[in-house]
C-alpha positions as CSV (number, residue, x, y, z in Angstrom):
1,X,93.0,118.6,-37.9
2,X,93.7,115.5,-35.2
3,X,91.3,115.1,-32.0
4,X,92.4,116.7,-29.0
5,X,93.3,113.8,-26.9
6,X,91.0,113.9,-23.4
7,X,92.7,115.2,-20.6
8,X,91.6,112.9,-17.5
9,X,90.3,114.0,-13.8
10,X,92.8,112.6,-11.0
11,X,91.6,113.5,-8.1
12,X,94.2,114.2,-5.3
13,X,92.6,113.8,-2.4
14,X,92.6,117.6,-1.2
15,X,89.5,119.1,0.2
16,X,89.2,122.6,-0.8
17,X,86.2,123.6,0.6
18,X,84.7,121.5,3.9
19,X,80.6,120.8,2.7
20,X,79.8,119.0,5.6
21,X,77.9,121.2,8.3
22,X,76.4,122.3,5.2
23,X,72.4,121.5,5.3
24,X,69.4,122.2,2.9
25,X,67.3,125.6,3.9
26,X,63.9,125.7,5.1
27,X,61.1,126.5,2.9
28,X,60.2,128.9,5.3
29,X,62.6,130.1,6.7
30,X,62.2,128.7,9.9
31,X,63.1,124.9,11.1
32,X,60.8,123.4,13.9
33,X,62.9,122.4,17.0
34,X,62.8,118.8,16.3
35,X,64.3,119.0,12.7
36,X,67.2,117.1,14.0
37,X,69.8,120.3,12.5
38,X,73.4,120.5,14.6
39,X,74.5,123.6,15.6
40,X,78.4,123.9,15.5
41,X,79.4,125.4,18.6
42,X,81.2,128.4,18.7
43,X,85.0,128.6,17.5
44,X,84.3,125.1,16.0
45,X,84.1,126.3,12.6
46,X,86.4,129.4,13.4
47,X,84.9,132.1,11.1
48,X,81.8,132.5,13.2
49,X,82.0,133.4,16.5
50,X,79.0,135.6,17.2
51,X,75.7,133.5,18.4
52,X,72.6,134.1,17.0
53,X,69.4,133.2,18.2
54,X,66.5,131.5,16.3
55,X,63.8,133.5,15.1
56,X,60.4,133.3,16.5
57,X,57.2,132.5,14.5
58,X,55.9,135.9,15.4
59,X,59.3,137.3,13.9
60,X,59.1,134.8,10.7
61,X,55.7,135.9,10.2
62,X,56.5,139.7,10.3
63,X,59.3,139.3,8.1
64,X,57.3,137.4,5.7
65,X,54.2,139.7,5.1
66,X,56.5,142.5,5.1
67,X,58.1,141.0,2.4
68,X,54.6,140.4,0.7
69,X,53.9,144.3,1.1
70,X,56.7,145.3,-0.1
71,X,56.2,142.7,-3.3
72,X,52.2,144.2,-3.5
73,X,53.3,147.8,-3.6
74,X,55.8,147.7,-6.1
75,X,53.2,145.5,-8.3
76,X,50.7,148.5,-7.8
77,X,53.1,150.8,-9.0
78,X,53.4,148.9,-12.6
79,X,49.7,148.2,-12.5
80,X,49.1,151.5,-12.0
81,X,51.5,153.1,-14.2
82,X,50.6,150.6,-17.0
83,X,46.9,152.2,-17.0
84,X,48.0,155.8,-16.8
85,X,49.5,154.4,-20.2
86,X,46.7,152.9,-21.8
87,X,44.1,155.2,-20.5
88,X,47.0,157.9,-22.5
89,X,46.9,155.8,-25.6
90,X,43.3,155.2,-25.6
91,X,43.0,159.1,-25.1
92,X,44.9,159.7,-28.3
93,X,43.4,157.3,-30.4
94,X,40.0,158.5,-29.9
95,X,40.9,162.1,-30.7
């Protein structure tokens, strides 16, 4: 069997999908107020049109260690249910 011969990229010049009001996310969820970000105004970018406002810190904190709680409790379920499971095994292995 003959190589395939390489099929070459020609790019046309359309722009499928407009990247440039995108920006990199906060590690926290939060940007300070002088982190230089643009806001588009509304009907600029045409598929939002509702404003939403910033979150506070006191918000950004509450969503966080809810977050954490939630992430603790379903760890104490495992931790728990993987002792009910040895304690069982060690149980039956003693007997």
């Amino acid at each position: 069997m003959g190589k395939k011969p390489k099929k070459t990229f020609e790019d046309d010049g359309r722009t499928i999908a407009d990247m440039s009001g995108v920006e990199r996310p906060s590690l926290f969820g939060f940007r300070s107020s002088g982190s230089g970000s643009k806001k588009p105004e509304n009907g600029e970018n045409g598929s939002h049109t509702e404003e939403q406002t910033p979150m506070t810190k006191q918000q950004s904190k509450s969503y966080i260690g809810g977050a954490l709680l939630a992430g603790l409790l379903i760890a104490g379920v495992f931790i728990l249910a993987g002792a009910v499971a040895i304690a069982v095994m060690l149980a039956v292995w003693t007997h």
